[in-house]
N, C-alpha and C positions, 0 to 999 in steps of 0.2 A: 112187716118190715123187721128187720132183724141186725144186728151189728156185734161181731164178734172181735172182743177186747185183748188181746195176749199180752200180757205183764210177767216180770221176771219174779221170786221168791227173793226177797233182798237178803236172807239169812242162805241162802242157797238159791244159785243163778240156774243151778240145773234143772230147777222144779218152775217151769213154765205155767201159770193158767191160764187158760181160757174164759174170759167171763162173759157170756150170753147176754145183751141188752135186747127184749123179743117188746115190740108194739103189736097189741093186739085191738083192732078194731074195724068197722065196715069196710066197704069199698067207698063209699059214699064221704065217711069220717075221715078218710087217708089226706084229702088236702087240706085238712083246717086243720088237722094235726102233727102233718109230716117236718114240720120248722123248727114247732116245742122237742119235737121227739131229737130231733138231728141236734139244738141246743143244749139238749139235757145230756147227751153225746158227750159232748164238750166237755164237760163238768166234771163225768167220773174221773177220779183219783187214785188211786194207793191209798189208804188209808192208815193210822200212825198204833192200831192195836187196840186204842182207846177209844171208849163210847163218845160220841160225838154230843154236844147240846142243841 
């Protein structure tokens, strides 16, 4: 499963990324993990430059 993120360069709107979220696991493991995966989704951010704690 895989989900591709596009966010804008806030110091320059013209530099576009792309960031790759890639799940990799069985066929088997896909439904007990497909929820966490699509949750964790959710979450990413922008981040502010600085190391997180």
């Amino acid at each position: 499963m895989q989900v591709h993120l596009s966010m804008l360069d806030a110091a320059d709107p013209r530099k576009p990324s792309v960031i790759p979220l890639v799940l990799t696991v069985t066929a088997s493991q896909h439904p007990a993990v497909q929820g966490d995966f699509r949750d964790f989704g959710h979450t990413v951010r922008p981040g502010t430059g600085a190391a997180s704690a």
